[in-house]
N, C-alpha and C positions, 0 to 999 in steps of 0.2 A: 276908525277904531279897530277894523279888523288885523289892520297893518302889525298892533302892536302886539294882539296877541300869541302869539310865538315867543314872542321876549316876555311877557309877561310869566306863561307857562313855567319857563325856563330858569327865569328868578324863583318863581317859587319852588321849581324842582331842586335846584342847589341850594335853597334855605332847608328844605327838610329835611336835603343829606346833610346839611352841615350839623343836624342836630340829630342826625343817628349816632348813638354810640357806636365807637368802634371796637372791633373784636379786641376784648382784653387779653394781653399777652399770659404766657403761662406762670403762674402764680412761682417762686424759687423762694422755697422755704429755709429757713436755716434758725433750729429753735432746740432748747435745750434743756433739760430735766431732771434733778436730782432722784437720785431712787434709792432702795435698798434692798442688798441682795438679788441682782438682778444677772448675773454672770455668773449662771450654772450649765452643767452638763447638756441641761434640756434645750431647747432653742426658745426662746419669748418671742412670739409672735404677736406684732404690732403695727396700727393703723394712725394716723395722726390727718386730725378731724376738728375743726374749729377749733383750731390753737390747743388742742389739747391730746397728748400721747394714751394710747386703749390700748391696753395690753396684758395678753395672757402667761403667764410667767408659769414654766415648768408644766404645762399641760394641765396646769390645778382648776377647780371649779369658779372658779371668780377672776370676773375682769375689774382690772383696777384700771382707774382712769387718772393719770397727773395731768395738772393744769401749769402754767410757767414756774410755780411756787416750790408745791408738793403733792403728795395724793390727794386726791378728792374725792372720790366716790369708787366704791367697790361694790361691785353688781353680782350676788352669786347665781351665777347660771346651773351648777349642780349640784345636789346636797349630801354635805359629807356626813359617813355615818363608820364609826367605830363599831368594829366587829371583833368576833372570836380572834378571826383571821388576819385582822388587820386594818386599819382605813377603806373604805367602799366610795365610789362616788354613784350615785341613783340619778337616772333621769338620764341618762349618758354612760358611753364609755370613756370619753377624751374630747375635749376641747381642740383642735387642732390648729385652726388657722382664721387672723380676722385680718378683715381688709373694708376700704372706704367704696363706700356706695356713689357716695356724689358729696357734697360739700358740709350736708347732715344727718346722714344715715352709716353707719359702720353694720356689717354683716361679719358674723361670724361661725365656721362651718362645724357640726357637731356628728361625730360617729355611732354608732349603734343606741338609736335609730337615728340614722343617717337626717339631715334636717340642718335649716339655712336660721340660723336668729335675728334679727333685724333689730340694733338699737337705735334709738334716736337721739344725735349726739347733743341735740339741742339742750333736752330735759334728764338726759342723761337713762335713760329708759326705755326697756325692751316693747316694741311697737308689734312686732309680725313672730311668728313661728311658724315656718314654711318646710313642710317636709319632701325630701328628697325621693321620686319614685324609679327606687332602686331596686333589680330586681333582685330576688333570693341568693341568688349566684354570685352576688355581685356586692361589690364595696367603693365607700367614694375615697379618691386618693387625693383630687386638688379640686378648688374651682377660682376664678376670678374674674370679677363684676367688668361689664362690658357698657352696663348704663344704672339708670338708679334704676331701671324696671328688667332687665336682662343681667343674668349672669351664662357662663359657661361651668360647667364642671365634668370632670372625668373619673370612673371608674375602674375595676380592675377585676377579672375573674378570679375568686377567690380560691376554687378549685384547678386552675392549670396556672395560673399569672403570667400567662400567653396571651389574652385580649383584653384589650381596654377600650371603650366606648366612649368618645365624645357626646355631649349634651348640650344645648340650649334652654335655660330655662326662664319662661316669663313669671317675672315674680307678682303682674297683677291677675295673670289669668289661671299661674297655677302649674301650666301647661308645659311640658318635655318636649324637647324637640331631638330627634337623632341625629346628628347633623356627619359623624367617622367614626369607623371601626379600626382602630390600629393593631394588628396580628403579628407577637414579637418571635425572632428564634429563642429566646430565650427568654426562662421564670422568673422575669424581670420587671413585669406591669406595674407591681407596689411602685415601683422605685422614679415611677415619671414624673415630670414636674408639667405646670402650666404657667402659659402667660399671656400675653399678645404683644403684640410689635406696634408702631406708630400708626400701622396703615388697617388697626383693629384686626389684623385676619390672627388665628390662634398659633401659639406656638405649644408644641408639645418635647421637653426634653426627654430623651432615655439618657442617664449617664453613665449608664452600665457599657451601651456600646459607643459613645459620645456622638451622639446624630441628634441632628433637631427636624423637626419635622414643622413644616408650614401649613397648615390646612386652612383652604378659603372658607370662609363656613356660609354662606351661599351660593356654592359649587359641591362643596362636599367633596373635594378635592385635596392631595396635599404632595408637597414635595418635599423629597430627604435630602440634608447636609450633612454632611460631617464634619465634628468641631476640632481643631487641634487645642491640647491642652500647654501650659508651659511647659518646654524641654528640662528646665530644673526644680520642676515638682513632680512628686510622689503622686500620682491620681491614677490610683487604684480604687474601681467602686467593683463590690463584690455583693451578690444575691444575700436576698434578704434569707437566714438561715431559720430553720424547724427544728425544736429539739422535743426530742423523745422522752425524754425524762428528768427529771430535778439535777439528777446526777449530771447528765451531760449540762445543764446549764451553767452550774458549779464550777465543769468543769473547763467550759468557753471563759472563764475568768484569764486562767493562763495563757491563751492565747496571745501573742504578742505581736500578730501582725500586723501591719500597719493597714489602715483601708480610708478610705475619702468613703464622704458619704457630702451630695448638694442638697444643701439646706434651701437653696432660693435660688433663680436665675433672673436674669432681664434682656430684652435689648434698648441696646439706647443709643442712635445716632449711627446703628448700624455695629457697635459693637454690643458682642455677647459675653456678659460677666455673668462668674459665678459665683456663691459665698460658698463653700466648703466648708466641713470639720475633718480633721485629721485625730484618728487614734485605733487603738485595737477595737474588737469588736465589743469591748464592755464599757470600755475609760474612751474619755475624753483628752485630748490631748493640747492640742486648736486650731483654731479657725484662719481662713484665707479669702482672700478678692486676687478673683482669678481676670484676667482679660485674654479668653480664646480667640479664637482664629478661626473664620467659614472661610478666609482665600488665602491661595499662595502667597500674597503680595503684604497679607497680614502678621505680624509678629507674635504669638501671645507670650503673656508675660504675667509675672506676679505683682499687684499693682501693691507698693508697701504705704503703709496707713500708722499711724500711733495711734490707733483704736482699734476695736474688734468690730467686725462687722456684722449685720444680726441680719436685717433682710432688706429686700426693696419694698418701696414704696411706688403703687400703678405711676404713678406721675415724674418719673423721672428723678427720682431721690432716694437716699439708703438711712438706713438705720443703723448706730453706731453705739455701742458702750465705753465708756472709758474710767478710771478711777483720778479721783481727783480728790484731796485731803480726804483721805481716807473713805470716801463716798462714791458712789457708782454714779455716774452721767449718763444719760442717754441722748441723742441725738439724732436729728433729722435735718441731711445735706444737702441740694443737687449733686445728683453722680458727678457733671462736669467739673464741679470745683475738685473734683476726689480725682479725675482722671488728669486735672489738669499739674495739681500740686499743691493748687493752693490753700487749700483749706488747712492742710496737713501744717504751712507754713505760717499759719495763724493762729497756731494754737502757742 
């Protein structure tokens, strides 16, 4: 009997792998939303989370959630309050940015007081309020989710906008972690973006001096690139400006120079795109899908689209607007269908 057992063993080993699932490939969305009013000056920052589009439109106090149909639920997260002076919103300064936790949690990042919201896509309802321990000096510019119990986020000295500090945060213990200090030559810190790359290590853009910066976040370590933009685009990004009085603000109206400002970056496949706005420093003019260049051997170029491009999506996908009978669309793509052509060729 002892003969057999080795094959015995063996049989049974290859029956139990034949019943492991196997790693499910990456899920490639491609889903679409009618909306209204949703291509303004301000940027809508959105997550898409069990088949359904989260999104905050113009920095306003409420997230509105559409389902494949139309809107379905509008969640207000700050309350608005008519005054002498004009519209207030309480509980907050600005709404900024939401993004997917994991497959049923959306988070979304809230300014003064600094603080992370946690909704639950399932019930459609705010589960966690987790606030940010930021210090005095200091303000938060970006952050994005690294698992459903970790995110990353960065802030910016609000007094030199010279240093910005990288964070770790566990969102079940609570707990900050310091993980980089990035020390710029220039009053640029507002203006950084974040992301991560394939291999999770963070990416931190400046597009003031076009450099990306790689940080291992456990090494605490990081390395600078510099990005080429396309040769026949305008990408001028210029410090974020302070005015002194009403009068000067007024009077930043007439200004008529042209400036880029990056609304969102990604990488994807080793290429770095960026979504852009193009306009003076008051107006809007519009928006771009950039594809830069970290080597020589790379081309960047302006990738053209018949939609406008709103942001990425952690997972390898964009957000798009577009008008269709007289109705605003929104949409959620794989980038490679957008890099490749085809998407553009299916409409």
């Amino acid at each position: 009997m002892r003969h057999y057992m080795p094959t015995q063993l063996c049989i049974i080993f290859l029956f139990v792998l034949s019943c492991t699932s196997p790693k499910s490939p990456e899920r490639e969305m491609l889903d679409s939303v009618s909306v209204q009013k949703l291509r303004t000056v301000y940027d809508p920052a959105i997550a898409y989370v069990q088949d359904n589009f989260f999104v905050l439109r113009d920095y306003s106090s409420n997230l509105d959630i559409f389902n494949q149909q139309a809107l379905d639920t509008t969640i207000q997260l700050l309350q608005q309050v008519q005054t002498m002076q004009g519209l207030e919103l309480h509980g907050g300064r600005v709404l900024k940015k939401v993004a997917a936790l994991d497959n049923s949690h959306v988070a979304i990042m809230k300014y003064t007081p600094d603080s992370l919201i946690i909704l639950d896509a399932k019930n459609s309802s705010i589960s966690q309020k987790i606030p940010f321990k930021v210090a005095s000096n200091e303000r938060m510019i970006d952050f994005v989710p690294l698992s459903k119990h970790e995110v990353f986020y960065l802030t910016y000295s609000i007094k030199t906008r010279q240093e910005s500090k990288l964070y770790k945060l566990n969102l079940k213990s609570l707990q900050s972690t310091f993980i980089y200090q990035l020390d710029l030559e220039d009053k640029v810190a507002d203006l950084l973006k974040l992301a991560l790359d394939e291999n999770q290590d963070v990416l931190i853009l400046n597009p003031f001096s076009a450099e990306l910066l790689r940080v291992d976040q456990k090494k605490g370590t990081a390395v600078k690139e510099k990005y080429k933009t396309p040769s026949d685009f305008p990408y001028h990004v210029m410090k974020t400006r302070s005015y002194v009085s009403q009068v000067e603000f007024f009077n930043s109206a007439n200004d008529t120079t042209q400036r880029t400002r990056v609304v969102d970056f990604v990488m994807s496949d080793g290429a770095l795109l960026l979504i852009v706005n193009q306009g003076t420093e008051r107006t809007f003019t519009s928006r771009h899908l950039l594809m830069c260049s970290l080597h020589d051997d790379a081309q960047p170029k302006i990738i053209p689209t018949n939609q406008i491009p709103l942001n990425f999506s952690h997972d390898k996908h964009i957000f798009f607007s577009s008008e269709k009978d007289s109705v605003d669309q929104l949409s959620i793509v794989p980038i490679r269908k957008i890099l490749s052509g085809g998407y553009d060729r299916q409409q």
